[in-house]
MISELUM-695542 format. One record per atom (N, C-alpha, C): residue in three letters; x, y, z. Coordinates in steps of 0.001 Angstrom, whole numbers, plus 500000, padded with zeros to 6 digits. Layout:
BEGIN
alaXYZ ...
// end
This chain:
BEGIN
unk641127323013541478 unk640163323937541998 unk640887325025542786 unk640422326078542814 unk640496327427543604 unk640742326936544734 unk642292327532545519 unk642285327591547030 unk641248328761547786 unk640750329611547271 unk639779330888547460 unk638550330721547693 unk638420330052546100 unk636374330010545869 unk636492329550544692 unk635098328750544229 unk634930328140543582 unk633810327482543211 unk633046327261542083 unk632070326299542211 unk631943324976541800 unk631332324122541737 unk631161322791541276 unk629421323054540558 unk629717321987539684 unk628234321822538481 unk628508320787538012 unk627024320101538152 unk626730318515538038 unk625830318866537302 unk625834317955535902 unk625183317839534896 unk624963316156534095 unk624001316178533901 unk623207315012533593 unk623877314438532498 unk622859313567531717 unk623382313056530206 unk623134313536529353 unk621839314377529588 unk621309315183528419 unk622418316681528702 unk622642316860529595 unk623498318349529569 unk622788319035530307 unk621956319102530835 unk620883319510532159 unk621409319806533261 unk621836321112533732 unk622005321303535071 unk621730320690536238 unk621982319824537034 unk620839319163538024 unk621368319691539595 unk622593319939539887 unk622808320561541216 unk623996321367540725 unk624057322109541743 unk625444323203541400 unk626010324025543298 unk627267323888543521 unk627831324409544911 unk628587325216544507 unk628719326591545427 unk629525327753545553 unk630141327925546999 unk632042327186546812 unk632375327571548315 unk633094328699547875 unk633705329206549004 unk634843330257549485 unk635426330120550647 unk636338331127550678 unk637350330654551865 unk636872330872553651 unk635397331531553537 unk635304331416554975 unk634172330318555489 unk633967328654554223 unk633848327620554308 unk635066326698555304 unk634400326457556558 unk635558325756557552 unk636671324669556936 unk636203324096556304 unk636922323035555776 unk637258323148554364 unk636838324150553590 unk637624324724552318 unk638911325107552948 unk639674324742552829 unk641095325209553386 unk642108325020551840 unk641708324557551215 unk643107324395549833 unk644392323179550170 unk643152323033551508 unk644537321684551943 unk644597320425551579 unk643775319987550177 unk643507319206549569 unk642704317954550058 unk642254318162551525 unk640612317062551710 unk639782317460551179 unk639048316536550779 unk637991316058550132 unk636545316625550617 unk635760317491550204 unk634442317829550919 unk633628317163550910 unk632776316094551642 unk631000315221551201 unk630514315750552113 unk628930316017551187 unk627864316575551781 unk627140315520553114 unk626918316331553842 unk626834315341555010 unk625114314526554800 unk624300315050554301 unk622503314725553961 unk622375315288552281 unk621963314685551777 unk621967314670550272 unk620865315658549920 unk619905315738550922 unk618437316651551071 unk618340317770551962 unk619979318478552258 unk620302319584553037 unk620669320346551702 unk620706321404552206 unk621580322974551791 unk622601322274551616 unk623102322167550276 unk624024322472549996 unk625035323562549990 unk624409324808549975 unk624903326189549917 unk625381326473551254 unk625008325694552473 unk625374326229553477 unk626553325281554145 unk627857325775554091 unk629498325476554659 unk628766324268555798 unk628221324099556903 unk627748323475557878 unk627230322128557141 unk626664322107555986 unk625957320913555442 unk627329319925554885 unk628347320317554696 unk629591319567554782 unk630565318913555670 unk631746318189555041 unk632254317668555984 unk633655317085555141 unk634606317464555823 unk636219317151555054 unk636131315895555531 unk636587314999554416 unk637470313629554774 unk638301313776555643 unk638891312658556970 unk639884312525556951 unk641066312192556680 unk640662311725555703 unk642185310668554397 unk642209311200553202 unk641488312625553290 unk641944313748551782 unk641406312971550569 unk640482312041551015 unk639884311570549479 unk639378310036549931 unk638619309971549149 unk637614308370549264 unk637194307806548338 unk638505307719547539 unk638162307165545624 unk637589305689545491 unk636276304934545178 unk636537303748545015 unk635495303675546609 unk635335304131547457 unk634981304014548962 unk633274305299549269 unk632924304635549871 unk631747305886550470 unk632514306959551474 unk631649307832551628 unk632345309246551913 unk632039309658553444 unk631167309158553902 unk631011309221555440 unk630985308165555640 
// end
């Protein structure tokens, strides 16, 4: 992914759009420093930098995210 900007798109089984995020670099924790972003409330803005939250261990493969 883009150290800059970038989006993400989540798509179903049928191929159905179902959510889609647009960061950039004046997202606090978009940094390109390779942590991990989870949305902090699943039923927030996504679109808005504040509704996130960087890992502190740059990733949570296998593990929940907050």
């Amino acid at each position: 992914m883009s150290k800059s900007e970038d989006s993400v798109k989540v798509y179903n089984e049928q191929g159905a759009l179902v959510d889609q995020v647009h960061y950039d670099k004046s997202w606090p924790d978009a940094k390109g420093n390779g942590k991990t972003l989870s949305l902090i409330d699943p039923d927030s803005d996504n679109s808005v930098s504040t509704n996130w939250v960087a890992a502190d261990n740059f990733g949570t493969p296998g593990e929940g995210n907050l």
